[in-house]
C-alpha positions, 0 to 999 in steps of 0.5 A: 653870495659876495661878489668878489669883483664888487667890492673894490671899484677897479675902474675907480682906482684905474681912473685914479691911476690915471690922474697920477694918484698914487695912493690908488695904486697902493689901494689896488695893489693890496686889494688884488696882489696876491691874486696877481701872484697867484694868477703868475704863479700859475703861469710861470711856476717861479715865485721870484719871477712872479713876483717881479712880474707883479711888480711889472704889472703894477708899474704898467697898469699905472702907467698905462691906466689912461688907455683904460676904455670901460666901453671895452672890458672891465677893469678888473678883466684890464688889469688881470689882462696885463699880468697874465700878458706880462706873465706870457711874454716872460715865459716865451722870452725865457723859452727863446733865450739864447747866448751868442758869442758874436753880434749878427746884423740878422739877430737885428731883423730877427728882434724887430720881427719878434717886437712886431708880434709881441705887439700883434700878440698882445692885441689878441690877447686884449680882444681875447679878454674882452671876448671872454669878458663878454661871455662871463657876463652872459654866465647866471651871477653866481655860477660867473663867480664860481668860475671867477673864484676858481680861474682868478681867485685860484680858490678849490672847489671846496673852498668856494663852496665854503665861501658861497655856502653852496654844495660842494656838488653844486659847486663843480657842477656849475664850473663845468657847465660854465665852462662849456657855455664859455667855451661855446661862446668863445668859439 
């Protein structure tokens, strides 16, 4: 069975972001966009918002690459972490639209409030990907790409079992087992 997260060096072309190299973007973009897309999709339900975001995204992980620390996560989990945040804060900015006739000095405490938790919320979230990252590598090799193929890939079951060559049974069987010891060690 192929590892998909092998073969594309995600800390590389992070660590080239970095150096303001803009071919590796390119190259990341290519290899992992339309899983980005895939991954907002799921999320956001409008493919037009996807897409901006994955647009978004791409322009965050350049220009944040640098704060990339491999010692915390890895760069796929990285780079995956700051769609799915900008895919979150969409939908609740979406979900707290309000139009308002007259400007209200409370409105300006009330933005201030809500940037403060978005910082805190995205916080969680980098721990919160750093603890799942920790758990996947804990998961048997091929039973972690099952879950990856599923949850990041956005492939059905029966089309990672095409892709590993393992029974469909087997398949489903390792996600759900998976998906409990993550659970487990989530909690």
């Amino acid at each position: 069975m192929t590892d998909v997260s092998s073969e594309f060096d995600h800390a590389d072309a992070l660590l080239r972001c970095a150096r303001g190299e803009h071919d590796a973007l390119h190259q990341l973009y290519v290899y992992e966009g339309a899983r980005l897309l895939g991954v907002v999709l799921r999320i956001v339900k409008d493919r037009g918002m996807a897409e901006d975001i994955v647009h978004d995204a791409c322009l965050n992980i350049w220009q944040r690459a640098s704060s990339f620390d491999p010692d915390k996560g890895s760069a796929r989990t990285w780079i995956f972490s700051v769609a799915r945040h900008l895919a979150l804060n969409a939908i609740r900015y979406r979900n707290r639209e309000v139009t308002f006739d007259s400007h209200d000095p409370e409105d300006d405490d009330q933005d201030e409030r809500f940037q403060h938790a978005s910082v805190a919320e995205d916080a969680f979230d980098w721990q919160t990907g750093q603890r799942i990252d920790e758990c996947l590598r804990q998961l048997e090799t091929e039973r972690r790409n099952c879950v990856l193929h599923a949850y990041v890939d956005g492939l059905s079951h029966a089309e990672i079992a095409a892709h590993t060559g393992t029974p469909l049974g087997t398949v489903k069987a390792w996600i759900k087992r998976s998906l409990l010891r993550l659970r487990e060690c989530m909690a």
